[in-house]
N, C-alpha and C positions, 0 to 999 in steps of 0.2 A: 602241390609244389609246382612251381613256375617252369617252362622250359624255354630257353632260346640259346641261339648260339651266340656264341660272341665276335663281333665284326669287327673286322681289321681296322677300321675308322671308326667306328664307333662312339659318342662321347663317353658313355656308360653301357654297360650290357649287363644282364641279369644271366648270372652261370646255373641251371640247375644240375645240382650235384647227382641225385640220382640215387642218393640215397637213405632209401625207405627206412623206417626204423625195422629193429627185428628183432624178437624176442628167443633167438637161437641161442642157443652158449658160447657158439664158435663165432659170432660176431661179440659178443658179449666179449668174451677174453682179448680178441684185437683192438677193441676199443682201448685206445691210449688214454693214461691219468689224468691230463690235462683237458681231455673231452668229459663234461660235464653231464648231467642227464637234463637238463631246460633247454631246450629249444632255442633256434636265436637264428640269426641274417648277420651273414658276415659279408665284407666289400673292401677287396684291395683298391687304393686309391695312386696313383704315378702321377709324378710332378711332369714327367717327362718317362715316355714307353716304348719307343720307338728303335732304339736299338737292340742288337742281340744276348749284348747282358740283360735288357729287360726283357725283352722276348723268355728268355729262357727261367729268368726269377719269376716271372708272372706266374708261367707254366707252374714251377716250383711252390708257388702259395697258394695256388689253387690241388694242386697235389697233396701237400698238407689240408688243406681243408676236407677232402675229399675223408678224408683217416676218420675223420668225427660224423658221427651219423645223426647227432644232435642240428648240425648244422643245414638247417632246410634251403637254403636260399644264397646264391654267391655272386656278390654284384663287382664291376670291373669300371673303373674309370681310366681315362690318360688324359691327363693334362696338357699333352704335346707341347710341352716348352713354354706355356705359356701362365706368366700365375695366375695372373684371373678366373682363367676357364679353373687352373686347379682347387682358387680358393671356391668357385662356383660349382665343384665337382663335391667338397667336403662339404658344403650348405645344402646340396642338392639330396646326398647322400642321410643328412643329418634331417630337413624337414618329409624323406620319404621312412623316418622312423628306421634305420637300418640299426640293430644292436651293438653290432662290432663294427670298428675301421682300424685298416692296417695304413698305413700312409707313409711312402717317400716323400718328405717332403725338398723336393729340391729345391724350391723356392727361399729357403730357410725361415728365418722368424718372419717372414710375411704372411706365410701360412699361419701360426698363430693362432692373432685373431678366432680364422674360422675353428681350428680344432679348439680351441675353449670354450665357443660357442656349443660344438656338437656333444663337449664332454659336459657340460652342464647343462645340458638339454637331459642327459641319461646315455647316450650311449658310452661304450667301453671304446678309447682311443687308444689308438697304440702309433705314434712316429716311428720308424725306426732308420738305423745308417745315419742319418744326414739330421744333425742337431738343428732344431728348429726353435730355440732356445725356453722360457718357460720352464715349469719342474712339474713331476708328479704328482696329482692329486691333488693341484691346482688346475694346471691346464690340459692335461691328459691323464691318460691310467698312469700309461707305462711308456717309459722312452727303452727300445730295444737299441743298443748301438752296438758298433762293430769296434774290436779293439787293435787300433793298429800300431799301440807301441808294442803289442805283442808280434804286429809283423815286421817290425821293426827290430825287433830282437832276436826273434826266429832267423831273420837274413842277417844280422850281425854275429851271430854265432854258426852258422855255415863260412862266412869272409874268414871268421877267428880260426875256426878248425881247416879250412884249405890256405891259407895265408897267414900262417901263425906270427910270421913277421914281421905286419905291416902290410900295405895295398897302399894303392893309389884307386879311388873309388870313384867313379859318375853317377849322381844320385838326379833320376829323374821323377818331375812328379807332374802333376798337372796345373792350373789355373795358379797365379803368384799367392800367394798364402793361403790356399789354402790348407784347412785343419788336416783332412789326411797326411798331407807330405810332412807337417811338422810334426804329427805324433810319433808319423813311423823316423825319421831323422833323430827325434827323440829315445826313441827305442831303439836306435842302432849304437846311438853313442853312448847309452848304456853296459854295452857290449865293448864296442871298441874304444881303444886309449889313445892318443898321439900320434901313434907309429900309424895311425890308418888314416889317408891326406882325402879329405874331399876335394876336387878340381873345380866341382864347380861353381858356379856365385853361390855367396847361404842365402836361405838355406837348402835350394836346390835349385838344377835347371830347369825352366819352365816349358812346358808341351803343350799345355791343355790337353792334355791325352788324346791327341792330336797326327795321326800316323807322320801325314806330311809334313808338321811342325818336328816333332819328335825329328824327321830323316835332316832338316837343317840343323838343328841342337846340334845333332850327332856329327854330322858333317862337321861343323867349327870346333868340335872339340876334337875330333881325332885330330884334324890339321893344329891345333894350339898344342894339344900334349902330347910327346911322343911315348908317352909310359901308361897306359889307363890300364890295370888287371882285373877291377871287377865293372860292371855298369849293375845299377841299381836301380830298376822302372817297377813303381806299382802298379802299371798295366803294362803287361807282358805282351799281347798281341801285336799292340801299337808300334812294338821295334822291330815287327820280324822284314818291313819295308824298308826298313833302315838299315839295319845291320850290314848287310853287301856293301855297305858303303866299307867297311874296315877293306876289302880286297881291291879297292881302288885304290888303296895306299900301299898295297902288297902288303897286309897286317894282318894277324890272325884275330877272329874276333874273340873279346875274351870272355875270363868266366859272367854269368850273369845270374843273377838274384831278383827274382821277382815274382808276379803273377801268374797263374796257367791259361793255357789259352789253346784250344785242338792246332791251331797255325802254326804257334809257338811250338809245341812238340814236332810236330811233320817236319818244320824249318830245323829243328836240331838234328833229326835223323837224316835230312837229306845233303847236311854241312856241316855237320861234326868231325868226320873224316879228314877233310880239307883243311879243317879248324882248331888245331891242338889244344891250344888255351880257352878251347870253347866247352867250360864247365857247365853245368845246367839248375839250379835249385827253383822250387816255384813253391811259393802257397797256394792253398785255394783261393780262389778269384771272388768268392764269398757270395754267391747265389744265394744258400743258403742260411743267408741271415735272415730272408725273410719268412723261413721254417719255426725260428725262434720267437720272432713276432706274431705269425700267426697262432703257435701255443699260446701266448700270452691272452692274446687277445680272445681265444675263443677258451680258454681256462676261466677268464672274468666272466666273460658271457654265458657260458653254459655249467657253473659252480663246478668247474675241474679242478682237480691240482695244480699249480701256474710250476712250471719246469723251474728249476732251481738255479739255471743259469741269468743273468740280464742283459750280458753282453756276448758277443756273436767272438768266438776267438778263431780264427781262419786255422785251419790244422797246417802242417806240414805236406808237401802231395808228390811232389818229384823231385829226386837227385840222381844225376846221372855220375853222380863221384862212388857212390853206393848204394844205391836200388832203395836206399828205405829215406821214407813209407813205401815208395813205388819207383823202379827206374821212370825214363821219362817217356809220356802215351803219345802215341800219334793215331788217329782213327782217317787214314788218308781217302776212307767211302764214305765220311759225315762231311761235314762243311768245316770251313775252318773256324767260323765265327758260333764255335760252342766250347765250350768248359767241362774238361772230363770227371774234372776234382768234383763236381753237384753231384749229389745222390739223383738227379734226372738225369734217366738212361742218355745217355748220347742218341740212340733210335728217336727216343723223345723228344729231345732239343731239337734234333732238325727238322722234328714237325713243327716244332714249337718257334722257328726262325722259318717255316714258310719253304725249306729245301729238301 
C-alpha cells in the first residue's frame, strides 16, 4: 500500500489509509455491510475545497473510508474553483485506473462529459449534493443528493409550532436560482398556508452565501420592514456578522431557522439574553452527505451491501425553544468555522480546518 500525506495545495494526493487486511473476528464484526470483501482504490474528487465546509467533509469522507479495510488506496483532488482543472482531476483520476469516485461536482453538468467517460471506462461514479445533470447507469452509478425540501419542511414546521398564527418570514438563500433555495422554499410552503408573508423578492433574497452580501440584504430589509419574526438562511454562519445590525435599529433580533454552524451557536449564547425574540432552530449543515456517497460508492466497488438510503435527509440538531434533539452547542475552544451536527469530532474538524 501507498503512503503520503496529503498537501494542502496539492492537485491530487494519494491517502494511505493504513489499513491492513485482518483476519481477527473483532475486525471482522466492525466491518460495515456496505464494505465488500474485493479490494478496490477509492478518490474523493472537489469542484471546489478550499473552505471549511469542505475542509471538514473531506476530513469526513476520508473518515468513512477509513471503516472499510477492503479499501487499499485513498486519492484526493480539489479543483479550486476551476472546472477545467476539475474535469482534468476526473480524467486524470479515471486514466490512473482508480475503482471508486466520489465527486462534488460544483461545476454542474459541465462535469459530465468527464464522469461518463470515467463511468464507461469501468470505474464505480458516484456525484453527489450538486446535480450534475445526466441519470444513472447511463452516466454514473449513483447520484447521492441531499434533500432540501425536507429542510424545507423541517423549518416550516418549527415557524408553524412557534408562530401558529402567521409570521412575517426573511427567506435567505444563496446565488439567484439556484436549486437549493427553491427546493427548500418549496418545502416550506408545504408547511405553511397564507397567513405566513415572505418580505422578500421570490423566491428569495439573494446572498451568494456571502457573509458581507448577507449583512447589506439584512440591512435593507430591516430598514424596509418594520415587523420581520422569523429570518430563514440556509447557511447559518454567514448571519452571525450581520445580525448586530437588528441593535442599530434598537430591534431585537428575531427567531431564526436555519443551518448549524460552531459561530452561530457561540453568537446565540453570547446574545440571546439581550435578544428576547431570538429563538434558535438549525439543521445539520450536511457534512455528512458525503458519508452516504462514500457507502455507495465503495458498496459498488468492493460487492457490499449499498445502504438503503439515496438521499442525504439533514436531521434536526438544535432548538433553543426545547432542547430536542439538542439545545443549541457552542464549542467557544474550537473555531467557529466548524459544524457540531457532523459525526467528526469538533477535536477533528479543527485539525481538519488547519486551527
Amino acid at each position: 500500500m501507498r503512503l503520503s500525506k496529503l498537501k494542502a495545495h496539492s492537485a491530487v494526493a494519494t491517502l494511505g489509509l493504513g489499513l491492513a487486511l485482518s483476519a481477527s473476528s473483532a475486525i471482522a464484526q466492525d466491518t460495515p455491510s456496505w464494505c465488500g470483501p474485493n479490494e478496490a482504490t477509492l478518490a474523493l474528487l472537489d469542484g471546489f475545497g478550499g473552505n471549511s465546509w469542505r475542509l471538514v467533509t473531506t476530513a469526513s469522507g476520508k473518515q468513512e473510508a477509513e471503516k472499510c479495510p477492503s479499501i487499499t488506496d485513498y486519492y484526493y483532488a480539489d479543483g479550486q474553483g476551476d472546472t477545467q482543472k476539475a474535469i482534468s482531476d476526473i480524467n486524470s483520476m479515471a486514466a490512473r485506473g482508480v475503482n471508486a469516485m466520489v465527486v462534488f461536482g460544483d461545476a454542474g453538468p459541465a462535469v459530465l462529459p468527464a464522469l461518463t467517460n470515467a463511468y464507461r471506462s469501468g470505474a464505480v461514479v458516484v456525484p453527489y449534493r450538486v446535480n450534475v445533470g445526466g441519470e444513472a447507469g447511463k452516466n454514473y452509478t449513483r447520484f447521492v443528493g441531499a434533500d432540501f425540501v425536507f429542510d424545507g419542511e423541517s423549518w416550516g414546521t418549527w415557524i408553524k409550532e412557534n408562530f401558529p398564527d402567521g409570521a412575517n418570514i426573511l427567506f435567505l438563500s444563496g446565488p439567484a436560482g439556484n436549486s437549493q433555495g427553491l427546493d427548500e422554499l418549496k418545502g416550506m410552503k408545504n408547511i405553511l398556508d397564507d397567513s405566513y408573508v415572505f418580505l422578500n423578492p421570490d423566491p428569495f433574497a439573494v446572498t451568494n452565501w456571502d457573509p458581507s452580501l448577507t449583512q447589506q440584504v439584512l440591512s435593507a430589509a430591516i430598514a424596509q420592514h418594520d415587523d420581520i419574526d422569523v429570518i430563514v438562511s440556509d447557511f447559518g454562519p454567514s448571519l452571525v456578522g450581520a445580525l448586530p445590525v437588528f441593535g442599530n435599529f434598537d430591534r431585537s433580533i428575531p427567531a431564526l431557522a436555519t443551518s448549524d454552524g460552531n459561530s452561530l451557536g457561540c453568537f446565540w449564547e453570547e446574545n440571546q439574553a439581550d435578544n428576547p425574540d431570538f429563538k434558535l432552530f438549525t439543521v445539520a449543515t450536511g457534512n455528512d452527505n458525503v458519508r452516504l456517497a462514500v457507502q455507495w460508492a465503495i458498496a459498488e466497488a468492493t460487492g457490499g451491501t449499498p445502504p438503503e438510503a439515496e438521499i442525504f435527509e439533514a436531521p434536526n440538531f438544535e432548538d433553543s425553544t426545547d432542547g430536542n434533539p439538542s439545545p443549541v452547542q457552542c464549542r467557544a475552544d474550537l473555531p467557529g468555522a466548524i459544524y457540531l451536527s457532523s459525526q467528526l469530532s469538533g477535536d477533528d474538524q479543527a485539525k481538519a480546518v488547519g486551527q
